[in-house]
C-alpha positions as CSV (number, residue, x, y, z in Angstrom):
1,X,58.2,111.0,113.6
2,X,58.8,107.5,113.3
3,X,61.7,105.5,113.5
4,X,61.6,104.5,110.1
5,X,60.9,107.9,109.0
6,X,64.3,109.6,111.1
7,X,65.7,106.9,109.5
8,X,65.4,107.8,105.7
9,X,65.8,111.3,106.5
10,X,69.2,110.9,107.8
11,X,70.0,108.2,105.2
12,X,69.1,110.4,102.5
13,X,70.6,113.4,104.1
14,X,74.3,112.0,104.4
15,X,74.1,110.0,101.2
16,X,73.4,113.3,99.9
17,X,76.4,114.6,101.7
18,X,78.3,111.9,100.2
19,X,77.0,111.9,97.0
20,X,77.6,115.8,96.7
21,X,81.8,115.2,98.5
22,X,82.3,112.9,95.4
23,X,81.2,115.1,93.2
24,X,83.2,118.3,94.0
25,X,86.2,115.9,94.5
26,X,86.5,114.1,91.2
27,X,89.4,113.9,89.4
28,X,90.8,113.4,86.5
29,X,94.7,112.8,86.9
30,X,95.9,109.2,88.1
31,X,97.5,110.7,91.6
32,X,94.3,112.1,92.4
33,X,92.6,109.3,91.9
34,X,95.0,107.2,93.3
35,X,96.8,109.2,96.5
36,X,94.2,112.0,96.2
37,X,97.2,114.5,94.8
38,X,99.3,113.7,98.1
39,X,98.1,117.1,99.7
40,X,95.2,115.7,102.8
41,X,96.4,118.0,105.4
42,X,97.2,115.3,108.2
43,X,94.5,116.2,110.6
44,X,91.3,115.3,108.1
45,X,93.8,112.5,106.8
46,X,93.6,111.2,110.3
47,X,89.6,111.1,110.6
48,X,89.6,109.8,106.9
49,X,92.3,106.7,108.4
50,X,89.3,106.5,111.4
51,X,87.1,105.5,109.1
52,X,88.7,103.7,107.2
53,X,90.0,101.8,109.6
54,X,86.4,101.3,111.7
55,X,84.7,99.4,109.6
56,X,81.4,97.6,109.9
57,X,83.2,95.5,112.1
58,X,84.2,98.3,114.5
59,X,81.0,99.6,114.8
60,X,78.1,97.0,114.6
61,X,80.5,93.9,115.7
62,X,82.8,94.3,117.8
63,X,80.8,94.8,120.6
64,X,78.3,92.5,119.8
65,X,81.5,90.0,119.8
66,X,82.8,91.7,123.4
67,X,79.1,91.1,124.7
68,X,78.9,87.6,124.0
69,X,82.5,86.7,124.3
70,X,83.1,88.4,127.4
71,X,86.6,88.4,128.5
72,X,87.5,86.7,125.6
73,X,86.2,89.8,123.4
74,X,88.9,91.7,124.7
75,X,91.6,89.8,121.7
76,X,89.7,92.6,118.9
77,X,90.2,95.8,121.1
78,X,93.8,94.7,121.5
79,X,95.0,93.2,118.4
80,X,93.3,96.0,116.1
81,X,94.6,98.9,118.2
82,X,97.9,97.3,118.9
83,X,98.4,96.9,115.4
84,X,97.3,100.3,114.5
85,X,100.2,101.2,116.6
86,X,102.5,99.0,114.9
87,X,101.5,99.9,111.9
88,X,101.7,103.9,112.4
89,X,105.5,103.7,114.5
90,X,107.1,101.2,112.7
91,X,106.0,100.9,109.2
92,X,104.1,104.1,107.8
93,X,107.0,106.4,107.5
94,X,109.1,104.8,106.0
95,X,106.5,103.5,103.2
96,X,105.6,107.2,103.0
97,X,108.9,107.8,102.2
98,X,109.8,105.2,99.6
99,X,106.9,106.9,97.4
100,X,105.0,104.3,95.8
101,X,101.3,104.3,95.4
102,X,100.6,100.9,96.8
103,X,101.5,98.2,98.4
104,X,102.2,96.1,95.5
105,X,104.0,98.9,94.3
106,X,106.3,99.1,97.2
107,X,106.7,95.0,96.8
108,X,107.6,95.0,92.9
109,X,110.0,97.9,93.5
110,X,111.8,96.7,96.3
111,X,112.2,93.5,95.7
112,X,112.7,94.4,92.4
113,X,110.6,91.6,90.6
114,X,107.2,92.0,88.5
115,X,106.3,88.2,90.1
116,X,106.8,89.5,93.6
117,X,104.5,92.7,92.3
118,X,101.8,90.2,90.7
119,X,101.6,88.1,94.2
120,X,101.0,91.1,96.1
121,X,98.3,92.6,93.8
122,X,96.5,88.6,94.5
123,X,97.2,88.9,98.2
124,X,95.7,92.2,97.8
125,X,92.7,91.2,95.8
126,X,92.0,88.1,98.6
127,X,92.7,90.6,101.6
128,X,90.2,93.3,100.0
129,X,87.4,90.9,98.9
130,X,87.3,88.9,102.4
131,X,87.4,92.4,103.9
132,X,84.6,94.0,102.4
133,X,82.0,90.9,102.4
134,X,81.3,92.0,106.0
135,X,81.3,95.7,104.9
136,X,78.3,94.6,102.2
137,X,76.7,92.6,104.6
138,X,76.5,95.3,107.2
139,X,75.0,97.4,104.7
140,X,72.5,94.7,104.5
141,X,71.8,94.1,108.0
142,X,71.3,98.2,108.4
143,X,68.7,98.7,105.4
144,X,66.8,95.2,106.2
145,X,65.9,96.3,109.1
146,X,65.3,100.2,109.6
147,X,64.3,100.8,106.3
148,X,62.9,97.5,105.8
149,X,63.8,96.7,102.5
150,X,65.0,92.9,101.9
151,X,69.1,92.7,102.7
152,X,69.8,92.7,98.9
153,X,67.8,95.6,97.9
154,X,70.0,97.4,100.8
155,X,73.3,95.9,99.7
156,X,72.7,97.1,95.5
157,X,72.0,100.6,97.0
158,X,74.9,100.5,98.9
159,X,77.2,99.6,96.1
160,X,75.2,102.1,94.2
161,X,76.2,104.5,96.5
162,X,79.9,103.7,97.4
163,X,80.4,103.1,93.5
164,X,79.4,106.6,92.8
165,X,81.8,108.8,94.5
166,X,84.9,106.1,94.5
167,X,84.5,106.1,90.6
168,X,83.8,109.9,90.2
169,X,86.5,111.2,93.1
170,X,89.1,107.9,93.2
171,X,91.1,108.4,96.2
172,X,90.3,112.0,96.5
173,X,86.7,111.6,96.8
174,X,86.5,109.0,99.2
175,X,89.0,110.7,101.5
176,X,86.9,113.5,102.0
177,X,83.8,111.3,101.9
178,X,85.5,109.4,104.7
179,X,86.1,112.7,106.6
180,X,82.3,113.4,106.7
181,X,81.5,109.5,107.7
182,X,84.1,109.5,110.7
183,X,81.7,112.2,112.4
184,X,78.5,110.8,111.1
185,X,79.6,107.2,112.5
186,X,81.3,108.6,116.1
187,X,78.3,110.6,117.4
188,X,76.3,107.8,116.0
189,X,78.5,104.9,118.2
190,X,78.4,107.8,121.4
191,X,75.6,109.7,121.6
192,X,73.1,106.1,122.8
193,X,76.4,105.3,124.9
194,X,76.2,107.8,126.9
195,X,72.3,107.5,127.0
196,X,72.6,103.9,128.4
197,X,75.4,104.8,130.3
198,X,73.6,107.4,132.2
199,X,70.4,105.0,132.2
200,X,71.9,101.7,133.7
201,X,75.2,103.5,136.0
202,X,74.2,107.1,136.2
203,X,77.4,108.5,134.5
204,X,77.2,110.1,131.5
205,X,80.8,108.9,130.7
206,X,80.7,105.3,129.8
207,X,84.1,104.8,130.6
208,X,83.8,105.4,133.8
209,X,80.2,104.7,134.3
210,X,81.9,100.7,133.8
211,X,84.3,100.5,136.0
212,X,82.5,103.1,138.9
213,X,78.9,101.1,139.0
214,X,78.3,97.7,140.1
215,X,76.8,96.8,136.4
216,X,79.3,94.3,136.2
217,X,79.0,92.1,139.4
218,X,75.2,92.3,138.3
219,X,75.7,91.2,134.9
220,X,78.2,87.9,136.0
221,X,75.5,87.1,138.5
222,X,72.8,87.2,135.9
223,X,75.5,85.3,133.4
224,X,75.5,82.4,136.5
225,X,72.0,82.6,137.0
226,X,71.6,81.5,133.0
227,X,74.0,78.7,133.1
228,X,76.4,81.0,131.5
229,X,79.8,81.0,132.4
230,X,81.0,85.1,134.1
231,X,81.0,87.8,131.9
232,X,84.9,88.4,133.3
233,X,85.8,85.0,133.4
234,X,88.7,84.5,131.0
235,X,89.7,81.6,128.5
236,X,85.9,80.6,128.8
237,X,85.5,79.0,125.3
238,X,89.0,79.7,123.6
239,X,92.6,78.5,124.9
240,X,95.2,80.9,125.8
241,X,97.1,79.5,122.6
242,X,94.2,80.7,120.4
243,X,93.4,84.1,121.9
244,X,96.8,84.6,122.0
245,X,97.5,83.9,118.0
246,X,94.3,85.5,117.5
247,X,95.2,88.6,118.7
248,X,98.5,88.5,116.9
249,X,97.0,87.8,113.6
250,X,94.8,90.7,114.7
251,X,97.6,92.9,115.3
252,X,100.3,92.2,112.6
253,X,96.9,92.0,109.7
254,X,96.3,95.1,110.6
255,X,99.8,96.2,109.8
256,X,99.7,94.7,106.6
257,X,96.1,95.9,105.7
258,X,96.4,97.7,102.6
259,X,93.7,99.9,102.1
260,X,94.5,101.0,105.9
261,X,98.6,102.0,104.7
262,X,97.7,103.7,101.1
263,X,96.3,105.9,103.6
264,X,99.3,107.3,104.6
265,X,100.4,108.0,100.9
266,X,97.6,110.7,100.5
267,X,99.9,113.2,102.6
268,X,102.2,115.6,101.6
269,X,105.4,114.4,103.3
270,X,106.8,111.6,106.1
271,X,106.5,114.5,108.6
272,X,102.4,115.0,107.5
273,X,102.4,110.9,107.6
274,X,103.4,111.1,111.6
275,X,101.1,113.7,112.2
276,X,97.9,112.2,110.2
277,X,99.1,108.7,112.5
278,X,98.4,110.3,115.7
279,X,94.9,112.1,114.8
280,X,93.9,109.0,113.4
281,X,94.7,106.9,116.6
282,X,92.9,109.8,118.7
283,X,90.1,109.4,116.5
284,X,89.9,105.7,116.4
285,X,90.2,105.3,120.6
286,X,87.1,107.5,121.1
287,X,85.3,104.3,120.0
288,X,87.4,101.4,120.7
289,X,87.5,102.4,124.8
290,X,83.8,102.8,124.9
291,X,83.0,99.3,122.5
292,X,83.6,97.7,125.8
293,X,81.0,99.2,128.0
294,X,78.4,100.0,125.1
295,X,78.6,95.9,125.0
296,X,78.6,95.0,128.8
297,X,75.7,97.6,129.2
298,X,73.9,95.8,125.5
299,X,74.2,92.8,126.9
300,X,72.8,93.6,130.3
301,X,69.7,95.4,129.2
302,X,69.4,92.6,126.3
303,X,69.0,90.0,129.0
304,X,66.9,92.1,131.0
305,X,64.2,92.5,128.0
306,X,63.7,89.4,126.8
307,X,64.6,86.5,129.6
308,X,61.9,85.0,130.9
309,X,59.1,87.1,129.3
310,X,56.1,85.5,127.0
311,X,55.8,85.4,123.6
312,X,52.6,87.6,124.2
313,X,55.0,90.2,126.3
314,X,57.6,89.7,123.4
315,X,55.4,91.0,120.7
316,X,54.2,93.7,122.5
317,X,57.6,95.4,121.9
318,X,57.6,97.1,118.6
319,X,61.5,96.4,118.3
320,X,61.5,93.1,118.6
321,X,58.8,91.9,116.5
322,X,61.0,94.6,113.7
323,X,64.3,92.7,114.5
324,X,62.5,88.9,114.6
325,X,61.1,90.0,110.8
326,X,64.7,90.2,110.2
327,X,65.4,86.8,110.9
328,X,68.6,88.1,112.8
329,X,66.1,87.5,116.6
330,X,64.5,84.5,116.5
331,X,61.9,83.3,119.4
332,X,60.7,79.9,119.9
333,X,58.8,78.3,122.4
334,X,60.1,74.7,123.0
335,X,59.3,73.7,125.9
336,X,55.8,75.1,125.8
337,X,55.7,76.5,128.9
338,X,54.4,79.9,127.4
339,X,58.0,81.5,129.0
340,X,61.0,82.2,126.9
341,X,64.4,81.1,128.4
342,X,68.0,81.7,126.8
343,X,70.4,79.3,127.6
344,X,74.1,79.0,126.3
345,X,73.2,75.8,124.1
346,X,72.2,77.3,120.9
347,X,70.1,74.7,120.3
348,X,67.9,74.3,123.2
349,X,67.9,78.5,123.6
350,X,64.6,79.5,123.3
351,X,66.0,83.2,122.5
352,X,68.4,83.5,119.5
353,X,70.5,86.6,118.9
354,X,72.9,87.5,116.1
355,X,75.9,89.1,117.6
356,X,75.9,91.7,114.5
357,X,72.6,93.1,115.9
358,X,73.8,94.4,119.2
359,X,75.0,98.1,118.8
360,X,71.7,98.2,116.8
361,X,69.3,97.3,118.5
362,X,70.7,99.0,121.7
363,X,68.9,102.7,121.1
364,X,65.6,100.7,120.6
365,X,65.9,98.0,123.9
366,X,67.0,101.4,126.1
367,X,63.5,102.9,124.3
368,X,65.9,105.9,123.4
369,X,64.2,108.6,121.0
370,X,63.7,107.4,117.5
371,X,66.0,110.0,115.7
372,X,69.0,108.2,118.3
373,X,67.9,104.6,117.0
374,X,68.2,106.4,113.3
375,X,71.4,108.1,113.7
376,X,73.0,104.7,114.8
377,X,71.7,103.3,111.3
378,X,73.3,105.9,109.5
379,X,76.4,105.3,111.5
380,X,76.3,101.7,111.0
381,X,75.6,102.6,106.9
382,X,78.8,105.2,107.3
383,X,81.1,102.9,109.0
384,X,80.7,100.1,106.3
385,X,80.7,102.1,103.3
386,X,83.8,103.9,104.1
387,X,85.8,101.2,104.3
388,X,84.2,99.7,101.5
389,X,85.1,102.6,99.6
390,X,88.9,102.1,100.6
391,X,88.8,98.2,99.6
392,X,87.1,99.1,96.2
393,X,89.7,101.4,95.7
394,X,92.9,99.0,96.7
395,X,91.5,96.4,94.1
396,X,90.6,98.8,91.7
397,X,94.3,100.3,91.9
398,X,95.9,96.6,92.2
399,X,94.8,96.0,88.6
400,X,94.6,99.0,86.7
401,X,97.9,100.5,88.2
402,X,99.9,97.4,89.5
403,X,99.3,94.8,86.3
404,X,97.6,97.8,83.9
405,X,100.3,100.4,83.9
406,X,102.9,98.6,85.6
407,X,103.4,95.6,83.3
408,X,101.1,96.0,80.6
409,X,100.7,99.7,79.3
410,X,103.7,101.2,81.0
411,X,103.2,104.5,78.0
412,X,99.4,104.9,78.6
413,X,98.6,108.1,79.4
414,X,96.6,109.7,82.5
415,X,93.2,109.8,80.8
416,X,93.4,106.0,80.2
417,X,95.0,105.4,83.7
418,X,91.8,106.7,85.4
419,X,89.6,104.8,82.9
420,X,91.0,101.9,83.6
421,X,90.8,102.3,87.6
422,X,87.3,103.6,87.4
423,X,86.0,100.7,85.2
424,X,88.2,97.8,88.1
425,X,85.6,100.0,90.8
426,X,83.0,99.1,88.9
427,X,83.8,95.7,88.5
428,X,84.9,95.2,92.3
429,X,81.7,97.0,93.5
430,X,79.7,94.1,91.6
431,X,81.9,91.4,93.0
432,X,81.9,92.9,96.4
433,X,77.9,93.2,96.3
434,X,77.8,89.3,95.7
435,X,79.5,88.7,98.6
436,X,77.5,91.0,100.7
437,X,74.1,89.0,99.8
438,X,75.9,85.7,100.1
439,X,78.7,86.3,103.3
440,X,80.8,83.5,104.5
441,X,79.9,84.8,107.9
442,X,79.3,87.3,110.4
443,X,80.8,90.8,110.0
444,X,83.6,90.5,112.4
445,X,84.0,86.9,111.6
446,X,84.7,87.9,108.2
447,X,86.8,90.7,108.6
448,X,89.0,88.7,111.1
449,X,89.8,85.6,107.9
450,X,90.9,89.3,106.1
451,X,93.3,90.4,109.0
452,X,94.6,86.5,109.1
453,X,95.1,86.6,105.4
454,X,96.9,90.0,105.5
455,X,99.1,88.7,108.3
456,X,100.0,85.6,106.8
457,X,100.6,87.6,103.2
458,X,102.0,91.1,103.7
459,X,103.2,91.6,106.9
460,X,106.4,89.9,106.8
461,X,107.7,91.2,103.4
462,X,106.9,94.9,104.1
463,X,108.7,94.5,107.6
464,X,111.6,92.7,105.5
465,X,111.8,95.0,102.8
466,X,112.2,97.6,105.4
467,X,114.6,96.2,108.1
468,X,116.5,93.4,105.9
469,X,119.0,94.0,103.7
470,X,119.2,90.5,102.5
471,X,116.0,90.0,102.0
472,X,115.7,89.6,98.3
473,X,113.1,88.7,95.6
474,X,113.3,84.7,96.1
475,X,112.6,85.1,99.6
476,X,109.9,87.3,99.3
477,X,108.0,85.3,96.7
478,X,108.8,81.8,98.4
479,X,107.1,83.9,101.3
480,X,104.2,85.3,100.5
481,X,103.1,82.0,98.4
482,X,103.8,79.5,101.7
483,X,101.9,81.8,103.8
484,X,98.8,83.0,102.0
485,X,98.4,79.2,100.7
486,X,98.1,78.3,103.9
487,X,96.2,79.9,105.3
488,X,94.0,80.2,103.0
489,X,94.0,76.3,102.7
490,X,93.1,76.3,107.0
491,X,90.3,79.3,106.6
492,X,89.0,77.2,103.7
493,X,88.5,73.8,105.3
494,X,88.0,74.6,109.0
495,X,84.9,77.1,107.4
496,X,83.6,75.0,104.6
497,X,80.2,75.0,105.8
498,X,80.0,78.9,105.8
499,X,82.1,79.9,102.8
500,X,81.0,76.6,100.2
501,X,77.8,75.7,101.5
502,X,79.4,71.9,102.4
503,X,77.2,70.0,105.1
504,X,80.4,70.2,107.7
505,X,83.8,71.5,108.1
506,X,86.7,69.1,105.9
507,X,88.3,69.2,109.2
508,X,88.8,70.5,112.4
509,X,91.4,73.2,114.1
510,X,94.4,70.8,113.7
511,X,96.9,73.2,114.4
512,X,97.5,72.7,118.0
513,X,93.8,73.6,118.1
514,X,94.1,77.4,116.4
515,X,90.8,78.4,114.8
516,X,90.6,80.3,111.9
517,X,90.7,83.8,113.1
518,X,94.1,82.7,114.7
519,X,95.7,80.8,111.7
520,X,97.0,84.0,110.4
521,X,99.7,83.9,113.1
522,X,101.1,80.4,111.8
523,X,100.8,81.8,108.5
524,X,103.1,84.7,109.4
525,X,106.1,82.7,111.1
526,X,105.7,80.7,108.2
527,X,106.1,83.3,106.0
528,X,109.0,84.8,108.1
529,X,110.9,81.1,108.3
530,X,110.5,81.0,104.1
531,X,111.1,84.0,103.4
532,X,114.5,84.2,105.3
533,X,116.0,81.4,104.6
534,X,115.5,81.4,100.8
535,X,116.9,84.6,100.7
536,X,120.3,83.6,103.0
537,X,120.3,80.5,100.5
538,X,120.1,82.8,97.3
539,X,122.0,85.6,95.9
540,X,121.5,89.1,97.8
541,X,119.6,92.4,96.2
542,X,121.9,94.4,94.1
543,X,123.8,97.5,94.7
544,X,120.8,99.7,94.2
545,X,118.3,98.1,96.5
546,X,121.1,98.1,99.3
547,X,121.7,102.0,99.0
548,X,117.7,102.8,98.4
549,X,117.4,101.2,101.8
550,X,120.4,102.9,103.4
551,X,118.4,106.4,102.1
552,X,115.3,105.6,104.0
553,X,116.2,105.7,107.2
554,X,118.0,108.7,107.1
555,X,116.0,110.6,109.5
556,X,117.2,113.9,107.9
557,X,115.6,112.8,104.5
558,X,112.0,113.7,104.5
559,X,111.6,113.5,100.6
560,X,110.5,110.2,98.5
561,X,113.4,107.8,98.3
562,X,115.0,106.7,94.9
563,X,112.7,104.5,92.8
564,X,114.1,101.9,90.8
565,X,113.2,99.9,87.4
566,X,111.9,97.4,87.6
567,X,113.4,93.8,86.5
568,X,111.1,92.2,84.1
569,X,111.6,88.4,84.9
């Protein structure tokens, strides 16, 4: 068969998979369609966090990023693992244990204020939007090009698709969904790494096949031969400052991510949210150790295909004329000379490739079988929807649970609660389509502005609210408001030209030259530095905050702590 016809069969076999998981899981209580009833035993609660948590940016960017950034690339496999880590030792528990549903719930509660709750659900909303642009336009990119259909076509069925079982199942169904799509997207991201791994190193670990084979010295030397800088060499077009704050704002937004921590209120109990903490970081360093030599090998047999060839060469291979219809290779002959060249000035390359197309098009370069180059398109259509899924939900549940139920209809029942959250899916699966058609960006570009945003937002208050005694309501309001402003403010006008269509940025990276994947980190301290001192300079929390605090880290208590009213300000 062809390529395109593997393709829609194992499209249409794991939508159908999908489709069917949603079904079987829907719900109709409001902590089933919230926390999916609190009873995911932790090891499929792990793979359903893997998913989750590898997004379209995991799987179809990051090591497109590694293999053009080299070195550099190395700030996404250590800020988002790191800050898995954080998130799952320091923080998880102990939000597990405090009982609430979301993350604005936790916020409202603790710092006992329904503004501090409305700020977090418009942190959340901002965090989850950003977020799952890149997820729609991965879906895009995926259906554009192996089922050919034009990128909106692809995004509408994958909102079609993702709306279905979040809106039927809640929670519920799109843990399970997620369950199936973690081992539909990992064989997908391993089985054409170990094929190129064998291929280019003869190693069928790629792991080792890296670090064993001389792929590497041959790769810088090509790199040098190009006029590009090494593949190894470090710092090559970022300062240590801004890979530094980058890979902070990495690490910390992924802490505060919160369709990544609701996660960890689908389990039974704090002991269940350990557990479910270490599958899921099993799960997720399967791929994240081999994104680095699935890249370095890309990028090696990427260079090898097309440098230096003729156009007439170039369309005699089927992939690459599929990929140039897509608009994401381009070839152009400028000099003439009947030889195509790539060179690291964009604009006198000869060969342009879109970072987002290199796990892609890697099966099809490598001439692997066409059911490998089809299973990587339904990994790449697995990875984005289920975290997709997870956004749609934290949005949906930000609204209908945080401002619905919490401050508008406190009596409404459970049949109205889940009417409610189903209709905000809907609503955010239209939004979220938009955004996929019209990105402000590339996938991981994207997703990175999300992480800075949720670093500069909730980070700081959660990690308060848990360790600070003092910190109270003023602080954390003053906070959050100081640091999402700006950096939203610094995303906004250092990206002008990609998020409002404006002819240039409105100005440059003026913090000690930070760029906008980085800002999250000044956004943070600046959040910290706010939200401390307001609360030192204003009263404390009362009595019951103090002692609901003292109760959660009592490592004999493995129950939900005390929840308290509410203060209506």
């Amino acid at each position: 068969m062809s390529v395109e016809n593997w393709t829609y069969t194992f499209v249409t076999l794991t939508f159908m998979i999908y489709l069917y998981i949603g079904w079987r899981a829907r719900v109709k209580e409001s902590s089933g369609f919230y926390v999916a009833g609190q009873g995911v035993p932790a090891i499929a609660n792990g793979a359903a966090t893997a998913a989750d948590w590898m997004s379209a940016a995991s799987f179809i960017s990051m090591a497109g990023l590694i293999s053009f950034m080299g070195y550099d690339g190395s700030i996404y496999l250590m800020g988002w693992t790191g800050g898995y880590v954080l998130l799952a030792l320091l923080l998880a528990p102990y939000l597990r244990k405090f009982g609430q549903y979301t993350v604005p719930d936790f916020v409202g509660t603790r710092y006992y204020s329904n503004t501090a709750r409305i700020i977090a659900v418009i942190c959340a909303i901002f965090v989850s939007i950003t977020y799952v642009a890149g997820q729609m336009r991965g879906v895009g990119i995926v259906f554009s090009r192996f089922l050919e259909v034009d990128i909106a076509q692809g995004v509408m069925i994958g909102m079609v698709i993702v709306g279905f079982f979040a809106v039927l199942g809640g929670m519920k169904g799109i843990t399970w969904t997620q369950v199936a799509q973690y081992f539909v997207l990992i064989i997908a991201f391993l089985i054409p790494s170990v094929a190129l791994s064998l291929k280019l190193t003869g190693n069928p670990i790629p792991q080792i096949g890296l670090v064993t084979s001389d792929i590497m010295p041959k790769l810088n030397q090509i790199q040098v031969d190009l006029g590009f800088a090494e593949y190894t060499q470090p710092f090559r077009d970022k300062s240590m400052l801004d890979i530094l704050f980058i890979t902070i704002a990495l690490m910390v937004g992924t802490a505060g991510l919160p369709h990544v921590i609701v996660r960890f209120y689908t389990v039974r109990n704090v002991r269940a949210a350990r557990y479910s903490a270490f599958w899921a970081l099993l799960f997720i360093a399967i791929l994240y150790t081999t994104a680095p030599a699935l890249a370095t090998f890309a990028r090696y047999n990427l260079v090898e295909s097309l440098h230096g060839k003729s156009m007439e060469e170039i369309h005699a291979m089927d992939w690459a004329v599929k990929w140039e219809e897509t608009k994401l290779l381009q070839f152009d002959d400028k000099n003439g000379n009947g030889v195509l060249e790539l060179t690291p000035e964009a604009e006198s390359s000869e060969i342009i490739i879109d970072r987002d197309i290199i796990v892609l098009s890697t099966p099809e370069v490598a001439q692997l079988s066409p059911w490998v180059i089809a299973l990587v398109a339904a990994g790449g259509l697995a990875a984005a929807l289920s975290t997709a899924a997870g956004l749609l939900l934290v949005i949906s549940s930000s609204i209908a649970h945080d401002i619905y139920f919490r401050l508008i209809n406190p009596h409404a029942d459970e049949k109205r609660r889940v009417m409610v959250g189903r209709i905000m899916v809907i609503v955010a699966v239209v939004v979220a389509g938009y955004f996929g058609v019209n990105p402000p960006g590339f996938v991981a570009q994207v997703v990175a502005f999300a992480f800075g945003l949720a670093a500069a937002s909730f980070f700081p208050v959660i990690l308060l609210g848990i360790f600070d005694k003092k910190a109270n309501r003023e602080g954390a309001i003053a906070g959050m408001i100081v640091g999402l402003s700006f950096t939203l403010f610094y995303i906004a006008g250092t990206k002008a030209h990609l998020i409002f269509g404006a002819e240039e940025a409105w100005f440059g990276n003026w913090c000690f030259g930070i760029s906008a994947e980085g800002i999250g980190t000044v956004g943070m301290l600046l959040n910290f530095a706010v939200a401390l001192v307001v609360s030192r300079l204003t009263p404390p929390p009362p009595q019951e905050v103090m002692d609901i605090l003292d109760e959660l880290r009592m490592p004999d208590h493995v129950g939900p702590a005390v929840i308290l009213d509410e203060s209506t300000e």
